[in-house]
N, C-alpha and C positions, 0 to 999 in steps of 0.2 A: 164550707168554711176552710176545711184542710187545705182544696186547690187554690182560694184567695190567700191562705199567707203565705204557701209555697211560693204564689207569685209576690207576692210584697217582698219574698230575701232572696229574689233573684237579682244577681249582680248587672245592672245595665253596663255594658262593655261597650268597649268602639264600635265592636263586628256587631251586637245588637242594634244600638243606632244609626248602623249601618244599615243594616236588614229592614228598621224600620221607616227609615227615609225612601228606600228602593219599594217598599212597601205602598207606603203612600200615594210613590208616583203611578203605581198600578191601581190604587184607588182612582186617584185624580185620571187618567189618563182613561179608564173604563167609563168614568160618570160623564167626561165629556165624549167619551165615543155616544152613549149614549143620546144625547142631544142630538150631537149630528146624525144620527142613525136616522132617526125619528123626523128629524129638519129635513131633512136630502131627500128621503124617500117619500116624503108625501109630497115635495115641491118635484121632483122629478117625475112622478107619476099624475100627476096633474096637467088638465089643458090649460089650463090658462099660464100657466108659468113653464112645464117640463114639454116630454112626450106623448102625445095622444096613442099613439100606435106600441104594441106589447111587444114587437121586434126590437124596439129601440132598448127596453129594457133589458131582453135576452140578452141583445150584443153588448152593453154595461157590462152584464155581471159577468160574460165570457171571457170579458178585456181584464178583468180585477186581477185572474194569475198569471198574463203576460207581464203586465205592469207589477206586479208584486215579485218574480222571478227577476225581473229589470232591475228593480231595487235593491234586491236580495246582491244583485251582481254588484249593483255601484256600492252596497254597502261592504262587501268584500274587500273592494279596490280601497275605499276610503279605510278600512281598519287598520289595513297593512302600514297605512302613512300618517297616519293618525292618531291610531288606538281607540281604544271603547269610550271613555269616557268622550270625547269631543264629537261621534258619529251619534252617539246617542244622546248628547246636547243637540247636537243642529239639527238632526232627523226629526224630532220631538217639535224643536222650534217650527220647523218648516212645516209641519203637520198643522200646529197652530193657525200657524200666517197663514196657509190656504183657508184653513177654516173664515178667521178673519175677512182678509180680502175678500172672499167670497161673499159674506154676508155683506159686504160695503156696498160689490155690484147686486146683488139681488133689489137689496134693500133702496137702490137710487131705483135702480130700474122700478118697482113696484112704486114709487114715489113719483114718479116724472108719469104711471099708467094714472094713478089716483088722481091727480092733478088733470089729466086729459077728461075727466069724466065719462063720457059713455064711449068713450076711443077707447078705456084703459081693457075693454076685451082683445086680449091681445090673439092674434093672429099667427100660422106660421111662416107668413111672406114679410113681416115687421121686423125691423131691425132689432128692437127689444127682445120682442120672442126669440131670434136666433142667438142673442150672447144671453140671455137665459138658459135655453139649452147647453148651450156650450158649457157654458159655466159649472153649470148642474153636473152635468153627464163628466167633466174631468173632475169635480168634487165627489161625484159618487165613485170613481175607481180609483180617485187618490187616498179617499175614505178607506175602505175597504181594504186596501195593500198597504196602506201607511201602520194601520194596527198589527194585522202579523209583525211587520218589521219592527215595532217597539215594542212589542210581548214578547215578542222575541227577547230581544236586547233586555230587559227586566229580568229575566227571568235567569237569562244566562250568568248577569253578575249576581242573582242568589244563589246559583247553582256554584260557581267558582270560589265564594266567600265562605261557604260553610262545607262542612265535611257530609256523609251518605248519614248519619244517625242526627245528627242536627236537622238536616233539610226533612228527614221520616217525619219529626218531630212539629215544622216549622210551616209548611208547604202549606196545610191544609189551611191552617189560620191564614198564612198571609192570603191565600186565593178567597177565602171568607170574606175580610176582609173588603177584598175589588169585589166580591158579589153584592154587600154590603152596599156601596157607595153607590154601584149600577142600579140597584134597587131604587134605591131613594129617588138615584136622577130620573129613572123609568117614572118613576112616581110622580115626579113633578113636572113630567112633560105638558100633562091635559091643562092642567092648573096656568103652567107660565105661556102656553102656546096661546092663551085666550087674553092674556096682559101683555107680552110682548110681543106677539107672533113669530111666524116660523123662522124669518130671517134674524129674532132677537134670542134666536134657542142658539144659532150658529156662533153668534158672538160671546156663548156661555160656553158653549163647548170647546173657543178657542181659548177660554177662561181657563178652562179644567185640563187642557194638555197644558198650557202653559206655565199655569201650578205644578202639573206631573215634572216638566222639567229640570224647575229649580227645585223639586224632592230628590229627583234622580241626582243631579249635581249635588248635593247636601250629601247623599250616601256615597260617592264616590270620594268626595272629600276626605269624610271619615276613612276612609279604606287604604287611600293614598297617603294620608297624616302617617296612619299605624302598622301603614306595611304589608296590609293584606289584599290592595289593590288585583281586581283581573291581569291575565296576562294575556295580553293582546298581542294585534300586531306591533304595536307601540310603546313606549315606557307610560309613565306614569304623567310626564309632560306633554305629552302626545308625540314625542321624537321617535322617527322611525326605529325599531330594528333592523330591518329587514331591504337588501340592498333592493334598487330599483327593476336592477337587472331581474333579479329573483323572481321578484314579484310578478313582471311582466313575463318571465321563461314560463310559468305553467298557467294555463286556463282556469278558468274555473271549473268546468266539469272534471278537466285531468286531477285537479287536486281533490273534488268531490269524490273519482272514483277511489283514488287512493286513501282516502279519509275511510271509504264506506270497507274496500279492502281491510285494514288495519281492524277499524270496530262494524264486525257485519250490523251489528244488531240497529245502527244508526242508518246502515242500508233500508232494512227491514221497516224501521220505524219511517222514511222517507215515499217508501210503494205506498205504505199503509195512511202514512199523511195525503197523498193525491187523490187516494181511491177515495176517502173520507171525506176528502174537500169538494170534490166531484159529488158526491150524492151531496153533501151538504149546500153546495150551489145550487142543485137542482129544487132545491125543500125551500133555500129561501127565494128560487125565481118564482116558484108556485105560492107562494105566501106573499109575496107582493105583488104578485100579477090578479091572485082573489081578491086581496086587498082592494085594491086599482078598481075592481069592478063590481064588488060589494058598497063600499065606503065611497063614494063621489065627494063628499067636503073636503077638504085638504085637511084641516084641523080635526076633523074626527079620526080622518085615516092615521094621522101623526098619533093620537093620543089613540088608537087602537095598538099600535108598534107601539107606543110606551106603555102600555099597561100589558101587555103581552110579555114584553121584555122585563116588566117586575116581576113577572110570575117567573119565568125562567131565572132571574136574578136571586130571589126568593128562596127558590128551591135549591138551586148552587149552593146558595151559602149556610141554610141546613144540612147538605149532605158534606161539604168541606167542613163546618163545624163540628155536627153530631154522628154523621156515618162514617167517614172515611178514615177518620183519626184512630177509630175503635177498626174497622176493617183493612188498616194495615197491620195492624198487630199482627193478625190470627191468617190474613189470606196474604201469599204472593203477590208481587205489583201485576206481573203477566198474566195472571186469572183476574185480575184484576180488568187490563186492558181487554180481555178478549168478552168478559161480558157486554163493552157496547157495540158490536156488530149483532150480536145475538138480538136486542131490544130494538135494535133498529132495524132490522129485519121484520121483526115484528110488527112495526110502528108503517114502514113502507107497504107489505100486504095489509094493512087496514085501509091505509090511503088510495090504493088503489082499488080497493074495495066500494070506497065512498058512502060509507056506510053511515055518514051524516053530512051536514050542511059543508061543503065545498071551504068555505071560512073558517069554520070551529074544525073539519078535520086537519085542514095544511096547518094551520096556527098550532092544533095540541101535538101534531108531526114536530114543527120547529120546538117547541116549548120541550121535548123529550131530545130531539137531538141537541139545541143548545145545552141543555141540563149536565148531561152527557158532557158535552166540550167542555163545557166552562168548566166541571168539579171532576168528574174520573178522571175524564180522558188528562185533564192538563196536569194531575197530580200524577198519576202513572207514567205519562212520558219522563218527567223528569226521574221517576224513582226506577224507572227501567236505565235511564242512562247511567246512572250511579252501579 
């Protein structure tokens, strides 16, 4: 009762509903990654729509940090001339629209196979089957790269708008929160993949970036009214600062290295982001490549990743509500970081171990290492950068 009326005389301020528009859009923007997670990866892994062969898969998910590095570069470029607010509208947009249009071509092409009757076993010398692939295979690396760069971008204007004891304070609920939301969507993958099917999960998930969008703009709004806008490369109109010359005299790695110069510990944190996304690739090529060869229906394998992904959503969002709030108090954020190497370590010698079914062991591997991402790891990075 005490902590309900504390919250009842709390004063909602701009920066608050600032916080919690940007909030939102991390809701919205996780419940549709969700969707598509679940949509891509069972249509991609399938013969009759994706690729039969498990190379194909490999070489997806090896392309996700070229492409994601790609991005990371053009979203650099566009900040300088832009600013935050307008790259993280149209990033967000376009995240959307692929979702979208992609569900249009799936959904015709699946439409024009039904209509053929016992032609619709598609083939890989068919013209369907190859802009199926296609399709698939740039939605699964656009998927994949598109979310770092707007978690990114999320997270950075919470991190600018509030001070190091506010964000201690704020961090963990707001990541609750997007656990929250990912749950529910995780949850209602089996359910809507059997009323709409998988091409109609894709048009829900450009539902929910879309939503995240205009949340993100809503809080930007607020911030830009009251003055406490990001400071980007841009004003608050999206007018440059920053002359053109400038901009184009340093590289990006030149200005990375001097960035990592100035604050080592952003160096640090960047080895430790590769090395971590590296085993982290490798846990989910082995959990959809079991999948792929466990689960043959498309719709069970989808609603196998959805209900996998609630448990890990699940747990997130108990340890961002009820552990982590209590375990910043008393422990440092850096003892903090360094226990998930420790548990993954762990988690990997069991795997390799194979000391059960090939499925439940890569699955409960992923289910500890997202746990991990989604609730320590993402709450520590930021409270290490502060």
């Amino acid at each position: 009762m005490a902590v309900w009326k504390s919250i009842r005389h709390v004063e909602v301020t701009p920066k608050i509903k600032s916080v919690i528009g940007m909030a939102l859009a991390i809701a919205f923007h996780f419940a549709g990654y969700e969707f598509a997670r679940s949509s891509i990866l069972a249509m991609f892994t399938s013969k009759r729509t994706g690729f039969s062969s498990p190379s194909a898969l490999s070489f997806a998910t090896g392309c996700v940090a070229p492409f994601a590095f790609a991005l990371l570069w053009l979203y650099t470029r566009i900040l300088d001339t832009s600013g935050p607010r307008k790259v993280l509208r149209y990033s967000t947009l376009l995240s959307s629209a692929i979702l979208f249009v992609g569900g249009l071509i799936l959904s015709t092409i699946n439409t024009y196979l039904e209509d053929d009757g016992e032609s619709s076993s598609i083939t890989s010398t068919t013209i369907y089957h190859q802009i199926s692939k296609g399709t698939l295979w740039i939605m699964f690396v656009l998927q994949n790269a598109f979310v770092q760069i707007l978690y990114t971008q999320h997270w950075s204007f919470l991190g600018s708008i509030q001070t190091s004891e506010e964000a201690a304070v704020r961090f963990a609920p707001i990541a609750g929160v997007g656990s929250i939301f990912s749950t529910i969507a995780a949850c209602l993958v089996s359910p809507l993949v059997e009323r709409i099917g998988l091409t109609g999960l894709l048009y829900c998930a450009a539902l929910g970036i879309g939503i995240s969008a205009v949340c993100a703009d809503w809080a930007y709004n607020f911030s830009e009214k009251h003055g406490f806008e990001p400071k980007g490369g841009g004003d608050a109109k999206g007018n440059s600062k920053t002359s053109p010359s400038t901009v184009h005299s340093e590289s990006f790695i030149s200005r990375a290295r001097i960035l990592f110069r100035r604050v080592p510990i952003l160096g640090a944190i960047c080895v430790e982001e590769l090395s971590y996304h590296g085993l982290s690739s490798v846990v989910n090529f082995l959990f959809m490549a079991q999948a792929k060869l466990s689960i043959l229906d498309d719709k069970s394998r989808a609603s196998w990743t959805g209900y996998s992904y609630a448990i890990i959503n699940g747990a997130s969002g108990m340890m961002q509500f009820l552990v982590l709030p209590l375990a910043v108090k008393y422990i440092d954020p850096k003892h903090i970081f360094m226990i998930n190497p420790a548990v993954m370590l762990v988690c990997t010698i069991l795997l390799l171990g194979q000391i059960a079914s090939p499925i439940y062991m890569t699955t409960a591997t992923l289910v500890v290492l997202k746990t991990m991402e989604y609730s320590l790891r993402g709450l520590a990075h930021e409270l290490v950068r502060f």
